[in-house]
C-alpha positions, 0 to 999 in steps of 0.5 A: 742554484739558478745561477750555476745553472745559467753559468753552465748554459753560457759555458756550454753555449760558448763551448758549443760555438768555439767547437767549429763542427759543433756550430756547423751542426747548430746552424743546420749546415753539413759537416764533411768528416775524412777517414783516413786510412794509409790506402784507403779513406772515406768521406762522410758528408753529413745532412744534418736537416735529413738526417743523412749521410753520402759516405764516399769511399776511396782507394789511393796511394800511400801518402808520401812523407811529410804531407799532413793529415789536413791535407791528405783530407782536402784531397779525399774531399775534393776526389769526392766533388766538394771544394776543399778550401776553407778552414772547416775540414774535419779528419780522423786518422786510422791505422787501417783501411776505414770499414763502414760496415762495422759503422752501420754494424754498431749504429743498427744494433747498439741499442739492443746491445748497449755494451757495444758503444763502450769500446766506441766511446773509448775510442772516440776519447783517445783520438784527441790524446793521439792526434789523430783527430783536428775535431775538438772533444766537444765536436766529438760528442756533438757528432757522435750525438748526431749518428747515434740517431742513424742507421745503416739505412741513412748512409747513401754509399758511393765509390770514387775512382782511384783516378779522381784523388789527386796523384802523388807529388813528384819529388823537385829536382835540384839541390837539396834545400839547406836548413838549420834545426834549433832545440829551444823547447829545453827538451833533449834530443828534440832538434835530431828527432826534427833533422832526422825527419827532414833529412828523410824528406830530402833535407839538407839539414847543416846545423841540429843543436841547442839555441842559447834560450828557452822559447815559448813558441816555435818559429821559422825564420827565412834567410831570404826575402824570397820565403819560399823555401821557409814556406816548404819547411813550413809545411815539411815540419807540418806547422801550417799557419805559423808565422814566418819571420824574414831575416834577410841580413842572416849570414847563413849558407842555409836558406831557412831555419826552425826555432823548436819551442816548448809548444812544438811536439816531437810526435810529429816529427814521428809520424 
């Protein structure tokens, strides 16, 4: 019993310390947490050794196809005076504008009203299976611990200007960037979901087909020593941090190429 019981306290410690917003809280430092909504988000800061929360909120303009949620959060967070560089940004993508007063509402009265967190805990466990949250399901419960302790009183409320987040890229002049799309996830029609999504960011997609194997992992693959149109299909297919492979000697008009394997999901080639 007692070492079920040590197996568990290590499990849950190593749990703890793999979950990036979990060991933010452990250590006592802030965690910043970006609710995205299409024309307006917000930004809760939380203190962990005061138990508040600076909830900055925001109008802007509706993201332009292709960005990612990751960096759709570094832009509210650096409109609300924080740096927005390192790896821990935390975001919850919502399909509408996020309403901090039904957040203040349910934290002031759930417990006097306990049937009021079942709808907030199903909310909270369909985030992960949706992708709209990078935080992990232990992150989740760790935070959803912190801010059950708050209420309204605990949130310091502040507006940011439309003009502090960061305007709209304009579109690049110039030809159309040629790519080549290749389906190795074995999964049909997965190459023309990811060509129609590149063509509507103003791709030029030349080839949408199968790859002659089945790949485990999805790969980009630069026809230049110059990555840099490697590096924006990068980013157009939302993959950031994925390895980009130089084929230089490729004879291919196109100037780079995605390799679609078993790992990559068609979801977002949707959103």
């Amino acid at each position: 019993m007692l070492a079920c019981g040590l197996v568990l306290a290590l499990g849950t410690a190593a749990w703890q310390y793999f979950s990036p917003a979990s060991r933010e809280l452990l250590a006592g430092r802030d965690v910043s947490l970006a609710l995205l909504g299409e024309r307006a988000s917000a930004l809760l800061v939380y203190h962990p050794f005061s138990s508040t929360v600076n909830a900055f909120t925001l109008s802007h303009a509706k993201p332009r196809p292709g960005i990612s949620n990751w960096h759709r959060a570094t832009d509210v967070i650096k409109a609300a005076g924080g740096s927005g560089t390192g790896e821990n940004i935390f975001y919850i993508a919502l399909s509408s504008a996020p309403d901090l007063d039904v957040l203040w509402g349910a934290l002031n009265n759930w417990r006097a009203e306990p049937r009021r967190l079942l709808p907030a805990v199903s909310w909270l466990s369909g985030l992960r299976a949706s992708g709209a949250t990078n935080l992990s399901g232990f992150d989740l419960f760790s935070l959803s611990s912190e801010f059950s302790k708050l209420n309204s009183s605990n949130f310091i409320l502040n507006e940011v200007p439309r003009r502090a987040l960061a305007p709209e890229a304009a579109p690049e002049e110039g030809p159309a960037l040629m790519v080549e799309v290749f389906n190795a996830s074995g999964r049909t029609g997965l190459a023309a979901l990811a060509a129609k999504r590149l063509r509507a960011l103003g791709y030029d997609v030349i080839t949408e087909t199968s790859y002659p194997s089945l790949e485990k992992h999805t790969r980009i693959i630069s026809f230049s020593a110059d990555t840099a149109a490697a590096r924006k299909l990068r980013e157009a297919m939302r993959l950031e941090g994925l390895e980009i492979r130089v084929k230089s000697s490729q004879k291919s008009v196109a100037g780079a190429a995605v390799i679609l394997g078993q790992d990559y999901k068609a979801d977002d080639t949707e959103k």
